[in-house]
C-alpha positions in Angstrom: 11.4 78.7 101.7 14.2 76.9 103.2 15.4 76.1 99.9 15.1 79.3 98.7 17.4 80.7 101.4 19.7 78.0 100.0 19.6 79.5 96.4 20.8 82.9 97.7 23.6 81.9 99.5 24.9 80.0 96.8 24.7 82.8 94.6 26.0 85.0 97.0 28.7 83.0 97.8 29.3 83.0 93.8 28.9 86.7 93.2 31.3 87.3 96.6 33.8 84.5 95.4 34.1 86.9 91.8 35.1 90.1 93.8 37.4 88.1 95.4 39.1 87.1 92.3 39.0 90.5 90.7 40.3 92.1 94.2 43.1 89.7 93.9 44.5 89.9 90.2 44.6 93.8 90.6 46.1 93.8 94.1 48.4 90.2 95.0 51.8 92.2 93.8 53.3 89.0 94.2 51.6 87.8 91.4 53.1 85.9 88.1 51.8 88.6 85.9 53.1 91.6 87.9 56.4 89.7 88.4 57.1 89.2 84.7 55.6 93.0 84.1 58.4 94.3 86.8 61.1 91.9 85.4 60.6 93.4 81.9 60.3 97.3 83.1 63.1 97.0 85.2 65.6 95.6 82.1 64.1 96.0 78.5 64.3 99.9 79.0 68.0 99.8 79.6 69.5 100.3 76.1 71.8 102.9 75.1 75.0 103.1 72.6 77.8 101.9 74.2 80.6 104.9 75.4 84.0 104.9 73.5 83.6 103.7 70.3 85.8 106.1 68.5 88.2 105.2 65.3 91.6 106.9 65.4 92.8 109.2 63.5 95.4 108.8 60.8 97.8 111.7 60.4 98.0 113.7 56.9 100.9 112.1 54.7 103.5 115.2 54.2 103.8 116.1 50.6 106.6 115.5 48.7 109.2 118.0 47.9 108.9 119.0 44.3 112.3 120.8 43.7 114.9 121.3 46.2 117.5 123.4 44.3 117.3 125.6 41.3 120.4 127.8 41.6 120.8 130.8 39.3 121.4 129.2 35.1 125.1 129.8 34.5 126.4 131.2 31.6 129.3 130.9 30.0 131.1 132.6 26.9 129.3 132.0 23.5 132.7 133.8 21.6 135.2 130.8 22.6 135.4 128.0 20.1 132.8 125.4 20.6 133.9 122.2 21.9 131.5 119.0 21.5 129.6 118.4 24.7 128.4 114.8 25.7 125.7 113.8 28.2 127.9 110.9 29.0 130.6 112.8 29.5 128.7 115.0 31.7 127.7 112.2 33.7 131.2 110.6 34.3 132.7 113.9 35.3 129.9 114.2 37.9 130.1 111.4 39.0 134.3 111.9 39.8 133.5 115.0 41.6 131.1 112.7 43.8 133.6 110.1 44.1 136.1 112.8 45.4 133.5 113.7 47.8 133.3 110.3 49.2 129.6 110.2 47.9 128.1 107.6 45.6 128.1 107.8 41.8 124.7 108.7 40.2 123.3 106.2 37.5 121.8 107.2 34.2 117.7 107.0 34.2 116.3 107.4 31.2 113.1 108.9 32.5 115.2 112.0 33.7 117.6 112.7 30.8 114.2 112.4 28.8 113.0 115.5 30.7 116.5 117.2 30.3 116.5 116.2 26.8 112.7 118.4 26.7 113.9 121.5 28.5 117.0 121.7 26.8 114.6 121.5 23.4 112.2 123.9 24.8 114.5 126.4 26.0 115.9 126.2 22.3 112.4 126.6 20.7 111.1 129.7 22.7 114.5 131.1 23.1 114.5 131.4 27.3 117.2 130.2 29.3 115.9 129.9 33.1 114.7 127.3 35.5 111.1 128.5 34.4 110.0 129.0 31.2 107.6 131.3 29.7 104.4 129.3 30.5 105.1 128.7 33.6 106.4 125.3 33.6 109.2 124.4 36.1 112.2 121.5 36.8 109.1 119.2 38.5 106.6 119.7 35.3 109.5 117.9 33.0 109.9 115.3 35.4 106.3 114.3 35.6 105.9 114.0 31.9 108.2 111.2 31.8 105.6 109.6 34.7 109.0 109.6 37.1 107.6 109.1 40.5 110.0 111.0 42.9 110.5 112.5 46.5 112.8 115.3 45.3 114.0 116.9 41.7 116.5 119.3 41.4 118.1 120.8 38.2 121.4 122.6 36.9 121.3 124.8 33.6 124.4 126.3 31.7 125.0 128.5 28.4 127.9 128.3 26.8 131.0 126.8 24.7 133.0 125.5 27.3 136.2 123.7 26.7 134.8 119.7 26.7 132.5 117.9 29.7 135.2 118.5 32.3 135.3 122.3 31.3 131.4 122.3 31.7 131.3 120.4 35.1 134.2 122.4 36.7 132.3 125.8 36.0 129.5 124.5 37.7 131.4 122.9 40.6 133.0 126.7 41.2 129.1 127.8 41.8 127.6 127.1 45.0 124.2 126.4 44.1 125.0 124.5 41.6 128.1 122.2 43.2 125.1 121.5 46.1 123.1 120.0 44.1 126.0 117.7 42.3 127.2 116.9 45.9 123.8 116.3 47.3 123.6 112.8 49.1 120.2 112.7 48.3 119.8 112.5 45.0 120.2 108.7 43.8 120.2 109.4 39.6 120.7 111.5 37.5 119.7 112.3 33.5 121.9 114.9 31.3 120.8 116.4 28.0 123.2 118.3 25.9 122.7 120.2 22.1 123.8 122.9 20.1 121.8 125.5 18.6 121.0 129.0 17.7 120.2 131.0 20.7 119.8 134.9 20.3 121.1 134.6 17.3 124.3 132.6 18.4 125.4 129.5 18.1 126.1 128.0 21.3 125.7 124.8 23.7 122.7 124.3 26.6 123.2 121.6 29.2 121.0 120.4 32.0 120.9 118.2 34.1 118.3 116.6 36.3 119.1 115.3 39.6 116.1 112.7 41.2 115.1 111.0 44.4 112.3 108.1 43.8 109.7 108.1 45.6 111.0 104.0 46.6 113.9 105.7 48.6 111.0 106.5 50.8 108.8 103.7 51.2 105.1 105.3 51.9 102.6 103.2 54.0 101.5 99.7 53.1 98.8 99.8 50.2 97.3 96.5 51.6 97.4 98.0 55.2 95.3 101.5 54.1 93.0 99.0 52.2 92.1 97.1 55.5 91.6 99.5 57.5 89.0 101.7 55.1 87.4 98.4 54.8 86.9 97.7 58.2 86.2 100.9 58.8 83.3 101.1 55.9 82.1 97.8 57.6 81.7 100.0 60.9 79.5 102.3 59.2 77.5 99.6 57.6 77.1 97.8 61.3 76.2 100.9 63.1 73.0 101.9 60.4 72.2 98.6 61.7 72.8 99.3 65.1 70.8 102.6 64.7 67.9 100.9 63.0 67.7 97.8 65.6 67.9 100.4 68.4 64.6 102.0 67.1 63.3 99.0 66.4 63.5 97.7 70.2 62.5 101.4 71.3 59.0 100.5 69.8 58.7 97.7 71.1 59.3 98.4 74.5 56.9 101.4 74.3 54.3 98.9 72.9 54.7 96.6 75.4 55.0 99.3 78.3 51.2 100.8 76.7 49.8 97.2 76.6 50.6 96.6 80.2 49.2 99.9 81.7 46.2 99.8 80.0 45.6 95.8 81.0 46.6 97.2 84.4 43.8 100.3 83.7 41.2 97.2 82.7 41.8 94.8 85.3 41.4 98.3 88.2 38.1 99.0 86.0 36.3 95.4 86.6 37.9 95.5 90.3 35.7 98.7 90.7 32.9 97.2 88.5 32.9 94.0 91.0 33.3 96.2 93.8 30.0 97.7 92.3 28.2 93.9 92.2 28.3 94.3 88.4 29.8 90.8 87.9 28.8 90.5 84.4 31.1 93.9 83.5 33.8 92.9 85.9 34.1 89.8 83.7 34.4 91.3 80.8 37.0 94.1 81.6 39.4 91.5 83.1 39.1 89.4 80.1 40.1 92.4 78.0 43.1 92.9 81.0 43.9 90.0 80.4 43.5 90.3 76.9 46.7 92.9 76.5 48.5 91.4 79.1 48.6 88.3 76.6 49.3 91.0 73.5 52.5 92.5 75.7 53.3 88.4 76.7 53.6 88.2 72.7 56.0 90.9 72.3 58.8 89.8 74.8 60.1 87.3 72.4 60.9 90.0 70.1 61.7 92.6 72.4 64.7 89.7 73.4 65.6 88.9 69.7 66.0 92.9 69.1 68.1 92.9 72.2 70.0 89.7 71.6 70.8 91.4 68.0 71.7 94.9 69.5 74.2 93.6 72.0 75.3 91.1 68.9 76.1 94.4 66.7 77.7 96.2 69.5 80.3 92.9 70.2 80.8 93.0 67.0 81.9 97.0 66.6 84.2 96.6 69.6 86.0 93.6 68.0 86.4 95.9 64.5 87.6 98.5 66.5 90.2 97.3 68.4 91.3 96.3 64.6 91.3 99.1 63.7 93.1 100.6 66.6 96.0 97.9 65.8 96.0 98.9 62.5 96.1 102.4 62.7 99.0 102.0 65.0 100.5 100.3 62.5 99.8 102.8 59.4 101.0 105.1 61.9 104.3 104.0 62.4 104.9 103.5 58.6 103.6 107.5 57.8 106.4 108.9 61.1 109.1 107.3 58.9 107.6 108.2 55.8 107.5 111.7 56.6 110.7 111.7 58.9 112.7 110.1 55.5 110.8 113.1 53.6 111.7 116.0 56.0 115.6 115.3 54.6 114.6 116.4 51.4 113.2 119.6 52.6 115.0 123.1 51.1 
């Protein structure tokens, strides 16, 4: 008998001792598990983009000025005796009135007396004598054929027989429109075309001449300059998919690892109450599984800090490409205000 009495209280002292644990891993909130659990709720949660990541903008180049003076073609009498007109000559005289002027001469490019030497043809051909001809086409379009890369064009026409090169350049120095454009300090060359031909049934001369600007005389923004910065700012694109996709990524986990730990929590409350209850055996087995996803969500926190190690890795690395770009748009900035300020003196 005695030692039956013995046999009871040791397994009552057993079954007692089990409660005790199970009381004690649900409630002791001082507890290694519950510590860890509270250290990852209270920072893995905390991820967000990053506020003021935001490229400048570059402003729009300002377009080029395509013509700056047409005046009115001038016309002169086809009755007086033809004298030989020279694009040379034309040039020199020009350039004298210039010189008068105080301004610089105007070389010879080819490029533009090849686009005098086509309007003069084509005005010739379809019998027109204007700044525009019948389809449309315009000082600029003649220019462009020759692949003459300029700021500003301008042009001067005249019909006539005038008395020789100084004759022709006089005539169209007593015309305002057309003594602006020959004065112009702009303009840094020149082309001339001259021929004579059968226009409206008479024979007389055509002149032109094509005044230019290239576009060197105002030096756009650095090629290599625009290159970096739409490369870094491609790379920014490619970083923040990245950053988007790692973001997600560590979203998931953290929710995964958040459900394991409430339902170990939910398990480990369930074999309290089963112990609470004296059924030891189920107690067991429902902290085991407690324990069970507590392990699973222990699993996940080296991942969960890789993702987060990586996020904050991308996000370094976008504020370090942005304050690149910041410097460089400064930069192209500068260059497109001169740009466009050198450009605004070409305006009509």
């Amino acid at each position: 008998m005695f030692g039956r009495v013995i046999v009871l209280l040791v397994l009552l002292a057993v079954i007692l001792g089990g409660v005790g644990v199970g009381v004690q891993q649900w409630q002791d909130p001082n507890s290694l598990l519950n510590s860890k659990l509270s250290e990852l709720t209270n920072n893995l949660p905390n991820v967000s983009l990053p506020q003021g990541i935001s490229l400048p903008s570059l402003p729009v180049l300002q377009q080029p000025v395509t013509e700056i003076t047409t005046p009115g073609p001038l016309r002169g009498r086809t009755d007086a005796p033809a004298q030989t007109l020279t694009a040379s000559g034309t040039i020199a005289e020009t350039n004298r009135h210039r010189a008068e002027a105080g301004l610089p001469a105007l070389p010879l490019n080819a490029k533009l007396a090849a686009a005098a030497q086509a309007k003069v043809n084509d005005m010739f051909q379809k019998q027109y004598f204007d700044h525009i001809g019948p389809d449309g086409r315009g000082p600029a379009d003649w220019v462009e054929d020759t692949n003459y890369a300029y700021i500003a064009v301008g042009e001067n026409l005249a019909l006539g027989n005038f008395a020789g090169d100084a004759a022709l350049v006089n005539a169209w120095m007593s015309s305002p429109g057309h003594r602006a454009n020959i004065l112009n300090q702009h303009f840094a060359e020149i082309g001339v075309a001259t021929a004579q031909g059968t226009f409206q049934g008479e024979q007389t001369w055509l002149a032109v001449q094509t005044f230019g600007t290239p576009s060197s005389a105002c030096p756009g923004p650095s090629p290599t300059l625009r290159q970096q910065f739409d490369q870094k700012k491609a790379l920014t694109e490619q970083i923040e998919v990245e950053l988007d996709r790692t973001q997600a990524e560590l979203e998931r986990l953290i929710a995964e690892h958040d459900r394991l730990v409430r339902e170990g929590n939910q398990k480990i409350e369930e074999g309290n109450a089963a112990a609470r209850r004296g059924d030891q055996e189920e107690a067991e087995r429902l902290w085991a599984e407690g324990e069970a996803l507590h392990n699973q969500a222990r699993e996940l926190e080296p991942k969960i800090e890789e993702r987060r190690s990586a996020y904050n890795s991308f996000i370094d690395q976008l504020n370090a490409i942005n304050n690149e770009l910041i410097d460089l748009a400064n930069q192209l900035n500068a260059q497109i205000d001169q740009y466009n300020l050198c450009v605004a003196r070409f305006g009509s």
